[in-house]
C-alpha positions as CSV (number, residue, x, y, z in Angstrom):
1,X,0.0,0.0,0.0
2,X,1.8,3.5,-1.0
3,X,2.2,5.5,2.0
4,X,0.0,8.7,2.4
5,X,0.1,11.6,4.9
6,X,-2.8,12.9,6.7
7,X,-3.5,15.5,4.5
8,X,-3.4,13.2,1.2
9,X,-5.7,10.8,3.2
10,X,-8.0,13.6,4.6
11,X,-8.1,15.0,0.5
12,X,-9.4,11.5,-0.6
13,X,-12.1,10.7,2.2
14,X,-15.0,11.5,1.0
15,X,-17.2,14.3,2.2
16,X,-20.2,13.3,4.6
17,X,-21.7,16.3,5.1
18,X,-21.1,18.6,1.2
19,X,-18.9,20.4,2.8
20,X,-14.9,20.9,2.5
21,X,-13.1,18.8,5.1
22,X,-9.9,21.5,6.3
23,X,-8.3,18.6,8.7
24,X,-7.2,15.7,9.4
25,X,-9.6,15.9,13.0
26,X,-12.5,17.5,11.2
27,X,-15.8,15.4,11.9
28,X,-17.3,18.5,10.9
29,X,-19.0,20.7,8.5
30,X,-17.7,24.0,9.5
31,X,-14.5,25.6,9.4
32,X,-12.5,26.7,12.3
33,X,-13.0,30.3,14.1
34,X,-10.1,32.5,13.9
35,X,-7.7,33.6,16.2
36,X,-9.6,36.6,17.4
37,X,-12.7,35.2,17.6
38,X,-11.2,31.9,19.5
39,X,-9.5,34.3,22.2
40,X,-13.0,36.0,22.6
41,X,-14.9,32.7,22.7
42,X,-12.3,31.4,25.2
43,X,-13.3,34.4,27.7
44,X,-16.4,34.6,27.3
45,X,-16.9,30.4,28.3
46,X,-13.9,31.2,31.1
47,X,-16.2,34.3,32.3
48,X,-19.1,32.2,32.5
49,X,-17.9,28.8,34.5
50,X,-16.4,31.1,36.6
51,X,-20.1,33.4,37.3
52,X,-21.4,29.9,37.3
53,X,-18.8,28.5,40.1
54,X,-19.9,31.1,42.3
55,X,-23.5,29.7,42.4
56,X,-22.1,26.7,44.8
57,X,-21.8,29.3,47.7
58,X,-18.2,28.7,48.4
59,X,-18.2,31.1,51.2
60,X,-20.4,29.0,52.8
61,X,-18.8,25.3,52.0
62,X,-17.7,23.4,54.9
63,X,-13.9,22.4,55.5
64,X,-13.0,18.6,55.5
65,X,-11.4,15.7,54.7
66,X,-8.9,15.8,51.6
67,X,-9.8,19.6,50.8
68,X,-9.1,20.4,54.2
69,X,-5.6,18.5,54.7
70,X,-4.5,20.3,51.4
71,X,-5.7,23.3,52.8
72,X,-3.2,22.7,55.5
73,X,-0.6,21.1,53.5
74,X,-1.2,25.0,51.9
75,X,-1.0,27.1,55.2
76,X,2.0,25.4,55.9
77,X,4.2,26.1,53.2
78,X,2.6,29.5,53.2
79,X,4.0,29.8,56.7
80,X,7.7,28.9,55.0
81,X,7.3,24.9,55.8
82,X,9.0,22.6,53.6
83,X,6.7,19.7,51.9
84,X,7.3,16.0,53.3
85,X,10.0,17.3,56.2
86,X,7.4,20.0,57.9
87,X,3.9,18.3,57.0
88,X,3.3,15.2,55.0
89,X,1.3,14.4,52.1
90,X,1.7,11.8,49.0
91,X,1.1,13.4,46.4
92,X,2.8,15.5,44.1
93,X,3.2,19.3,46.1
94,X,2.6,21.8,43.0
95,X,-1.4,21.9,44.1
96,X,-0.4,22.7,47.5
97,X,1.8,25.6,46.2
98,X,-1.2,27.2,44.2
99,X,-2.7,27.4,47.5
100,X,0.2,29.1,49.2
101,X,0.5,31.0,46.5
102,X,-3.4,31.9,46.7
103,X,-3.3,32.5,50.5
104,X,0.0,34.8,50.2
105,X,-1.8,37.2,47.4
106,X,-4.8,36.8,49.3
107,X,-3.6,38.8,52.2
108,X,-2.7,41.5,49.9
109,X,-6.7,42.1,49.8
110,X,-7.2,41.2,53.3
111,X,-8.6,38.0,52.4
112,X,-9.3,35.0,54.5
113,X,-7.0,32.4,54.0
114,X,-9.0,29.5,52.9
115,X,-11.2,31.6,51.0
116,X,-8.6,32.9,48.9
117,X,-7.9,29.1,47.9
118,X,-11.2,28.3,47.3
119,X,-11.6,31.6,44.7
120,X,-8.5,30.1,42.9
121,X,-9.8,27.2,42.5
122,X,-12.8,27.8,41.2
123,X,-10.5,29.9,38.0
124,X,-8.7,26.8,37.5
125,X,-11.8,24.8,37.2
126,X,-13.6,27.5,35.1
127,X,-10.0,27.2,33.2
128,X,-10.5,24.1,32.8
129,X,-14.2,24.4,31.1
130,X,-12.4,26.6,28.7
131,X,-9.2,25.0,27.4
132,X,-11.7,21.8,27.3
133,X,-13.4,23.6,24.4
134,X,-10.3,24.9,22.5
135,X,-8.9,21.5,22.6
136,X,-12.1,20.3,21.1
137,X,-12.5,23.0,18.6
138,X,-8.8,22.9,17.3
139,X,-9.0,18.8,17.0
140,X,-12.0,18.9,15.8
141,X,-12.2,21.9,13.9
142,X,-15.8,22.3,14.9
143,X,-17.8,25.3,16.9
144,X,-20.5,23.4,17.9
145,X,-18.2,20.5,19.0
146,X,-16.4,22.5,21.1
147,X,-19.6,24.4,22.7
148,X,-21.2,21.5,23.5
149,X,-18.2,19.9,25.1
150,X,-18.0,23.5,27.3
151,X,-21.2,23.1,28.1
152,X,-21.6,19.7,29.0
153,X,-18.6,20.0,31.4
154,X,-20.4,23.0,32.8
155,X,-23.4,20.5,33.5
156,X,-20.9,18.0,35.7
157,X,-21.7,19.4,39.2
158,X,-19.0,17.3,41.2
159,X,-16.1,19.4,39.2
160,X,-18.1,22.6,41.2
161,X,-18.4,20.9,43.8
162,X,-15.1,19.7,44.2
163,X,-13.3,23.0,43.6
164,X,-15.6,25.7,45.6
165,X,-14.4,24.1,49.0
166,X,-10.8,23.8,49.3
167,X,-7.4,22.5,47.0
168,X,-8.7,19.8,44.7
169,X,-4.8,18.3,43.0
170,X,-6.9,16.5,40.1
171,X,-8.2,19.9,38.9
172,X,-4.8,21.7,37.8
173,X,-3.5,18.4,36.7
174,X,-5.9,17.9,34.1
175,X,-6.3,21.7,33.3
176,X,-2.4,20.9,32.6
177,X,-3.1,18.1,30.7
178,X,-5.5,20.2,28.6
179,X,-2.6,22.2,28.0
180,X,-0.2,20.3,27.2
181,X,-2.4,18.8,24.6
182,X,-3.4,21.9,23.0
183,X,0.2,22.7,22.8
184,X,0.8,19.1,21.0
185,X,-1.6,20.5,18.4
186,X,0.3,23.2,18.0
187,X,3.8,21.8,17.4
188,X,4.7,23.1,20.7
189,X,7.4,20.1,21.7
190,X,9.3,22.1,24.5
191,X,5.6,23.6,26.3
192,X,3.9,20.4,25.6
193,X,6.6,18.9,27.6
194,X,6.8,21.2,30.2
195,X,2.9,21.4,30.8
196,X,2.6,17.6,31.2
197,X,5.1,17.8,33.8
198,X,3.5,20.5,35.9
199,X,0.5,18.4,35.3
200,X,2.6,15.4,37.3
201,X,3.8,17.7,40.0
202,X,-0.1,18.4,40.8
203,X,-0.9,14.8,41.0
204,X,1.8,11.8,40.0
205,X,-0.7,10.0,37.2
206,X,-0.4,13.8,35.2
207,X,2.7,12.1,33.7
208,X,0.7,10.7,31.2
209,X,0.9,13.5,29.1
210,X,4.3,13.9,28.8
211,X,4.5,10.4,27.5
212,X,1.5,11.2,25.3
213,X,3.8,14.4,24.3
214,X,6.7,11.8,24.0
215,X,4.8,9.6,21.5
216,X,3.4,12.6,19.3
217,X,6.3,14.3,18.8
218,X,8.7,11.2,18.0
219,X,5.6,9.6,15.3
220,X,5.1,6.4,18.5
221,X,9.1,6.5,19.0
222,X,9.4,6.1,14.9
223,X,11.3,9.9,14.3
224,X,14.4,11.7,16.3
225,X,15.8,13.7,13.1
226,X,13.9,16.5,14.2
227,X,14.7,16.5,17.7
228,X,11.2,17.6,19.2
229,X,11.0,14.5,21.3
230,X,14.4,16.2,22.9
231,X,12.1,19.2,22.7
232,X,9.6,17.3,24.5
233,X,11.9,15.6,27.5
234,X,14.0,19.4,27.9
235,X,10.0,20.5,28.7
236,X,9.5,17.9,30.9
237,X,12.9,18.0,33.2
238,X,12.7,22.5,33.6
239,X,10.2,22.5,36.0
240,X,11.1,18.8,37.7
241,X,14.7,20.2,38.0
242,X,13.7,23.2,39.5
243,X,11.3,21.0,42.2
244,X,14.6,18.7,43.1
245,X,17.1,21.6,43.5
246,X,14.7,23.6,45.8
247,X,13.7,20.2,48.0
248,X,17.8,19.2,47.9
249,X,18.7,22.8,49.2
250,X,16.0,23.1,51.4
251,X,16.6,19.3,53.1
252,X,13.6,17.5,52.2
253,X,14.6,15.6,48.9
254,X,14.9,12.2,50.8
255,X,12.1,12.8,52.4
256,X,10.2,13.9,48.7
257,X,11.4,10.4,47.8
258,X,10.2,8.6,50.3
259,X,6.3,10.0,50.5
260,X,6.2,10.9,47.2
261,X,7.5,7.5,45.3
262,X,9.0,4.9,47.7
263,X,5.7,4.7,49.5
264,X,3.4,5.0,46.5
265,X,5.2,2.5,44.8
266,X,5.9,-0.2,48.1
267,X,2.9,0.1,49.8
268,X,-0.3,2.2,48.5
269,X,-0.4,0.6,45.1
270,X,0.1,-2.7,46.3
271,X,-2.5,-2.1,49.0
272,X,-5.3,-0.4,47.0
273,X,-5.4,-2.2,43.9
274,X,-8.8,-3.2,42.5
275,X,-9.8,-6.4,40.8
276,X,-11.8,-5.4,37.3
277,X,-15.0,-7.0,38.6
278,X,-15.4,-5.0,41.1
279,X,-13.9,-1.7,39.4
280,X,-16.9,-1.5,37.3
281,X,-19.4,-2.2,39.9
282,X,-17.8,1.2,41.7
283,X,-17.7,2.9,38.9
284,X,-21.0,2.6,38.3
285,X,-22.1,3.3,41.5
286,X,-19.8,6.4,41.4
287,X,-22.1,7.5,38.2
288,X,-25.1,6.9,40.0
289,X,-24.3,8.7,43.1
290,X,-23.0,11.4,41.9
291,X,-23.6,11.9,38.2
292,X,-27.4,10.0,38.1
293,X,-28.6,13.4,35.9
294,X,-25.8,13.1,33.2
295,X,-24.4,9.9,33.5
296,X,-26.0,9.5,29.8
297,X,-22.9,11.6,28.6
298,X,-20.5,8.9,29.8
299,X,-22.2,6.2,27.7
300,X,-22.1,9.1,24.5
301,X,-18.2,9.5,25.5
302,X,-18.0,5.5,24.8
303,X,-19.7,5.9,21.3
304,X,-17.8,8.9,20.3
305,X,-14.4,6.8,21.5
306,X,-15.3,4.0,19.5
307,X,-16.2,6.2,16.7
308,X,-12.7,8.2,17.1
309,X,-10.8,4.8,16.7
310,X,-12.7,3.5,14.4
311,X,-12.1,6.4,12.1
312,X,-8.1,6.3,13.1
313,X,-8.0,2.6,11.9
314,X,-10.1,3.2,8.9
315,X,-7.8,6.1,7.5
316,X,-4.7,4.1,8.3
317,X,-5.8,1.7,6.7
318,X,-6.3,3.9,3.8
319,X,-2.9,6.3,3.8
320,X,-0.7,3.1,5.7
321,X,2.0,3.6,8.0
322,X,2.5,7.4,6.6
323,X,-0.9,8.7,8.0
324,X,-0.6,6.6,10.9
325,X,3.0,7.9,12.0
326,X,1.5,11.6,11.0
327,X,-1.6,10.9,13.2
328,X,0.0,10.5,16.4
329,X,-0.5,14.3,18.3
330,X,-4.4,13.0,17.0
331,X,-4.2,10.4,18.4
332,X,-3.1,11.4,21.9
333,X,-6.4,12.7,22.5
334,X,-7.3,9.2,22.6
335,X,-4.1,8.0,24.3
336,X,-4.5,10.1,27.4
337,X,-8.3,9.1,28.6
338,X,-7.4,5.5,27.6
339,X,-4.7,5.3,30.0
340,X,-6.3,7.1,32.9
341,X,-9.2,5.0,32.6
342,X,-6.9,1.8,32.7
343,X,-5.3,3.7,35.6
344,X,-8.5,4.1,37.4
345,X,-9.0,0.4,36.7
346,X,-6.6,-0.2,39.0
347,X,-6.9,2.2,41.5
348,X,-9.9,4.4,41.8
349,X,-11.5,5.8,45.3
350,X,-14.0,8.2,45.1
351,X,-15.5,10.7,42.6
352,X,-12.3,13.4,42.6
353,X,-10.6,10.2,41.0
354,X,-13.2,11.2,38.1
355,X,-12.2,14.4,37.4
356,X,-9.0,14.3,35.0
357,X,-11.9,12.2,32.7
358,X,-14.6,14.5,32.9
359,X,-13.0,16.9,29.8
360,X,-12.9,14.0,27.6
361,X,-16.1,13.0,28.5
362,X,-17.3,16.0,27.5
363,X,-15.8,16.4,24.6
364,X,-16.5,13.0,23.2
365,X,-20.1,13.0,24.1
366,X,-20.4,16.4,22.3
367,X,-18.3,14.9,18.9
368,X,-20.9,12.3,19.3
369,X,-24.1,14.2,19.6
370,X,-23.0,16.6,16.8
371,X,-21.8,14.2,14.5
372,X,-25.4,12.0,15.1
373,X,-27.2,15.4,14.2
374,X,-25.2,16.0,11.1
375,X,-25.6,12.1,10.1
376,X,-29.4,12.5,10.9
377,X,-30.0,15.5,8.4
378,X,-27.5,14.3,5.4
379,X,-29.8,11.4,5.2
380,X,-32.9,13.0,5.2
381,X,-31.5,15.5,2.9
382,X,-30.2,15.5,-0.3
383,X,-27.1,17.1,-1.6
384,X,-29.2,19.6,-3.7
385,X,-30.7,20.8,-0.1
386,X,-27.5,21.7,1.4
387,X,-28.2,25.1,2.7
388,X,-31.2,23.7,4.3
389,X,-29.2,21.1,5.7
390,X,-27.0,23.2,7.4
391,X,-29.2,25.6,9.1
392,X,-30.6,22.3,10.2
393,X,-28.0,21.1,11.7
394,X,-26.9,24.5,13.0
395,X,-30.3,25.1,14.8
396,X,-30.1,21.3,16.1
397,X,-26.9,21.8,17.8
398,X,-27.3,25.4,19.3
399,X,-31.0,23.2,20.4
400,X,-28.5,21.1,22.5
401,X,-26.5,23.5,23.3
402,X,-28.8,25.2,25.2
403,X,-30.4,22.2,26.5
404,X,-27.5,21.4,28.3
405,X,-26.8,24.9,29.7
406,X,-30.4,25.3,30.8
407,X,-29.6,22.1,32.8
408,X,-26.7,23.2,34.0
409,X,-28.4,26.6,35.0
410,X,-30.8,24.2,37.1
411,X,-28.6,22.6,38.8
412,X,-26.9,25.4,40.3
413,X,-29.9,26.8,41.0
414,X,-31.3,24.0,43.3
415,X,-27.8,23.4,44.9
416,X,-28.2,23.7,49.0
417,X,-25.0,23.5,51.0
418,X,-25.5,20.8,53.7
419,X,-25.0,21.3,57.3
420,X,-22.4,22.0,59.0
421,X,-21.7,25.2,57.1
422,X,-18.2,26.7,57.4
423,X,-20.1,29.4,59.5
424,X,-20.8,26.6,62.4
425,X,-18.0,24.9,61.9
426,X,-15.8,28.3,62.4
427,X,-18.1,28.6,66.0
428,X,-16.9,25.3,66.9
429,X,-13.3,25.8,66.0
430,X,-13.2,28.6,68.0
431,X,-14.7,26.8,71.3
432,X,-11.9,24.0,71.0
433,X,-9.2,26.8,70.4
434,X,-10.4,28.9,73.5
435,X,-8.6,25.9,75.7
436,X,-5.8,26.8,74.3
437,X,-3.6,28.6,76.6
438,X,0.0,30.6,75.0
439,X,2.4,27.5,74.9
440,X,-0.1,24.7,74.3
441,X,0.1,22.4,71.5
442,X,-2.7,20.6,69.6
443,X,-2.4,17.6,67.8
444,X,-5.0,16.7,64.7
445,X,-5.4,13.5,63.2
446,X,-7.9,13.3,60.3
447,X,-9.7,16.1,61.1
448,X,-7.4,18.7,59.9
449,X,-10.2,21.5,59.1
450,X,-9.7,22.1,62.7
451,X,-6.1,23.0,61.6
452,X,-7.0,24.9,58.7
453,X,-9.9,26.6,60.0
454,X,-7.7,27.9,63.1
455,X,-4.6,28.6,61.6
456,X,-2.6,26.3,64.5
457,X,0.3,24.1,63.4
458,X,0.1,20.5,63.8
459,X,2.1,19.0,67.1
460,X,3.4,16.2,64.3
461,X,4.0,16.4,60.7
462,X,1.9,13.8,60.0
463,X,-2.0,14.3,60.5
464,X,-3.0,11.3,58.7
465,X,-1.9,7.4,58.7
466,X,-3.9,5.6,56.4
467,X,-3.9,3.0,54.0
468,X,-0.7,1.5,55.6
469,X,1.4,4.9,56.4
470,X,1.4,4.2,60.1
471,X,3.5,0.4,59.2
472,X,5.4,2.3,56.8
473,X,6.8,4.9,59.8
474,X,8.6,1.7,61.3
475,X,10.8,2.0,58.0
476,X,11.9,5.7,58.0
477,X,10.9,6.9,61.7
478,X,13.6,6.6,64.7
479,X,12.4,3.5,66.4
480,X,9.8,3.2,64.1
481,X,6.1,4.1,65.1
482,X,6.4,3.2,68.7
483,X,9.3,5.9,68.5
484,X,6.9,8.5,66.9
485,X,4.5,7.7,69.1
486,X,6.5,8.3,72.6
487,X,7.8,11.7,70.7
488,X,4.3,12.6,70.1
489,X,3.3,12.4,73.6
490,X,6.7,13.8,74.8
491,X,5.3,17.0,73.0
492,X,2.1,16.4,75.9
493,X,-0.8,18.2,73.7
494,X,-3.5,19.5,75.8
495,X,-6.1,18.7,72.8
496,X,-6.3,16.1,70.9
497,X,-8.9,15.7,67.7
498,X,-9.6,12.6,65.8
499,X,-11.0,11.4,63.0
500,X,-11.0,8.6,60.2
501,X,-8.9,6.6,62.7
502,X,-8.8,2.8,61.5
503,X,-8.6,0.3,63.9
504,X,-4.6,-1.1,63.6
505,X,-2.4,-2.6,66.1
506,X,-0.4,0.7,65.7
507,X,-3.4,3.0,65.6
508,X,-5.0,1.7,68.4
509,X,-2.2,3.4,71.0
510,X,-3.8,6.5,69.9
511,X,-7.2,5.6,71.3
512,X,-5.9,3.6,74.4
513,X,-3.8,7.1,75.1
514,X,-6.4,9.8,74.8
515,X,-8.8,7.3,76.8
516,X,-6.0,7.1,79.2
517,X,-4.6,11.2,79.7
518,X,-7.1,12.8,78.5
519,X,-11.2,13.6,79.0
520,X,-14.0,13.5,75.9
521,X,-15.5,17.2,74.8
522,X,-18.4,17.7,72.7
523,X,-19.9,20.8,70.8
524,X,-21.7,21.4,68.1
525,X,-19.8,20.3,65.2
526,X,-16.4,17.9,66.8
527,X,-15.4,15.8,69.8
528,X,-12.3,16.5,71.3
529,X,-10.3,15.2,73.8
530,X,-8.5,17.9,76.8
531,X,-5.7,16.7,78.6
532,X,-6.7,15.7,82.1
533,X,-5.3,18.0,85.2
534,X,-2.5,15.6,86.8
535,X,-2.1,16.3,90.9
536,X,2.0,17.6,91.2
């Protein structure tokens, strides 16, 4: 078979719709916007997500569980703490640094710390919205694609959710992602490289797109002549190198390796994996719970995959190993959801683990509903009707367009925060902080909104040891957790809080000791524990 490029294949499929296909990604029958108008579109979709966003009440969102120990993981660094050696966390540290970053140019404006996170997070997710649709539109080619992929994000209430309350990582790693991939499409080696990266430094699985950079830029490994892949890996080490300096100078690199990797890699993946039987069964209850209005969009994703390949295959077929080689920054936008889906196969937890799909979810569901609309008309209409058609098809899609932001609109709307608001929660904060006298120290251990919400630092680095953390301390800890342990209660906290506390041989000390030294307290929101008042 003689070899053809995409363009020579694109030149001899034939048309579906009577009009001129511009590209080897056009599924369409419309030509792209240009650059003025895509910077104005791209606002304007940025500027609404973002009015949107603000709908979820974020000043009135409660603090807790992950959101609030990034929150913390935040305040701390902010404070001039060092990840890993001052507070301890397993993921990647870049999220956490938006949040210093937030809470540091939030005081310029006399703004609450964790309110000036949650504001910045809400951009980045309204970010996010928009570089979904000018990935769509410039692989696609198509308006209504890539306004019906905004909108339909728009519609996924967990990604508001999510982001109005505290640092969500999986929210700048995929608007990352996004980026990177937009700067694939745009021969852009050396910021494709460097975006995926950042995109790992929010959360570790981001590193998919610098291999999906890696594979578009070299043709799948086939082409170094040009030297983008160099391009690509020169991206990809700037801001890495500039992570491992800082941590090696500031004392914590060993420490970055151990949380960061050695403990990912020994004992979290190896505990958390999930058999593929039972992967499906939470995922679909995951859909139910929390996407039961839209989950329809996830099965249209599926079709609009399958249809992607199938295409892909179809033309290689056609143009041989030149198109397919030519193909490949196409084809990473079906790389990168593939792989985080097979990811998530084996490890997925709860919905957040949902949100580096939800773009592609969005913007396949849309390439599928447009592409059924234009299908639909061509065959009820001939090629001597083709105005007609396209008004047709035109006045379809803006239909669902606006269907889907009307739906949106609703859900927004209706959206109540649940009890306890920040409001109480801040009241009861304040009551477990007024025991405090100058001197005393608190230690937190899974319910760090009490350390966020106060501003009070942690009487041990670690405020979590879950999914086999407390074990792992007997590996890097001075006399292992029984030597953490008598160190924690050298530091004799007069109040202790507790939460999410698993029952473990290890674990179990810290119940037997608060139910020793100290006394229960209850108010409206937490239990606490006071140390008891010891006879000299």
């Amino acid at each position: 078979m003689k070899k053809m490029t995409v363009t020579q294949v694109e030149e001899a499929t034939p048309d579906t719709g009577g009009a001129t296909q511009t590209s080897s990604t056009s599924f369409a029958t419309e030509e792209n916007l240009d650059d003025t108008k895509r910077r104005l579109w791209f606002w304007i979709i940025f500027a609404i997500a973002f009015v949107f966003y603000l709908q979820f009440q974020f000043w009135q969102q409660s603090s807790g569980g992950d959101r609030a120990n990034w929150d913390y993981f935040a305040q701390v660094i902010a404070r001039g703490g060092v990840p890993y050696k001052d507070v301890v966390n397993i993921k990647s540290p870049l999220s956490a640094y938006i949040g210093a970053a937030a809470i540091l140019l939030g005081k310029l404006f006399g703004l609450r710390d964790i309110l000036a996170i949650r504001l910045v997070f809400m951009l980045l997710a309204a970010l996010t919205v928009a570089f979904a649709f000018l990935v769509a539109l410039d692989f696609f080619r198509n308006r209504k694609v890539a306004w019906l992929a905004a909108s339909i994000l728009l519609g996924f209430t967990p990604l508001a959710t999510l982001n109005v309350g505290g640092i969500q990582p999986k929210t700048p790693m995929v608007l990352f992602g996004l980026i990177s991939l937009w700067a694939m499409k745009k021969d852009r080696p050396f910021a494709a490289g460097v975006w995926g990266m950042l995109s790992a430094l929010c959360w570790q699985p981001g590193l998919l797109f610098v291999g999906a950079a890696g594979l578009a830029f070299s043709g799948y490994l086939t082409n170094w002549r040009d030297r983008k892949i160099l391009k690509v890996i020169g991206g990809a080490m700037l801001p890495l190198a500039i992570l491992l300096v800082y941590f090696l100078l500031a004392g914590a690199l060993k420490d970055f390796y151990l949380w960061n990797i050695h403990f990912n890699a020994t004992i979290y993946a190896a505990e958390e994996i999930r058999a593929t039987g039972n992967f499906f069964k939470h995922f679909g209850k995951l859909l139910n719970q929390y996407f039961k209005i839209v989950n329809l969009f996830f099965y249209l994703a599926a079709a609009g995959l399958l249809f992607f390949i199938g295409r892909e295959v179809r033309r290689s077929l056609q143009g041989g190993r030149g198109y397919w080689l030519d193909a490949a920054k196409i084809h990473a936008l079906l790389i990168v959801p593939l792989v985080y889906f097979a990811f998530c196969m084996i490890n997925i937890q709860s919905v957040p683990d949902l949100i580096p799909l939800l773009p592609f979810v969005a913007i396949l569901a849309a390439l599928t509903m447009v592409y059924a609309i234009e299908g639909l008309f061509t065959g009820l209409l001939n090629d001597r009707l083709v105005t007609m058609r396209r008004r047709l098809v035109n006045w379809a899609s803006f239909a669902v367009i606006a269907f889907c932001l009307v739906q949106s609109l609703s859900q927004a709307l209706v959206y109540k925060v649940t009890s306890p608001i920040l409001q109480d929660q801040d009241a009861a904060v304040a009551d477990i902080v007024s025991q405090l006298q100058p001197g005393d120290k608190i230690f937190v251990y899974g319910r760090t909104d009490v350390l966020a919400l106060s501003g009070l630092t942690n009487a041990s680095k670690y405020f979590l040891l879950d999914r086999g953390k407390d074990r792992y301390l007997d590996q890097i800890e001075a006399g292992g957790f029984q030597g953490w342990f008598e160190r924690l209660k050298a530091e004799r906290p007069k109040i202790v809080v507790y939460d999410r506390l698993r029952s473990t041989p290890d674990l179990d000390r810290l119940v037997i000791w608060t139910a020793v030294d100290y006394e229960p307290r209850t108010n409206a929101v937490y239990t606490y524990f006071i140390r008891k008042q010891r006879p000299d």
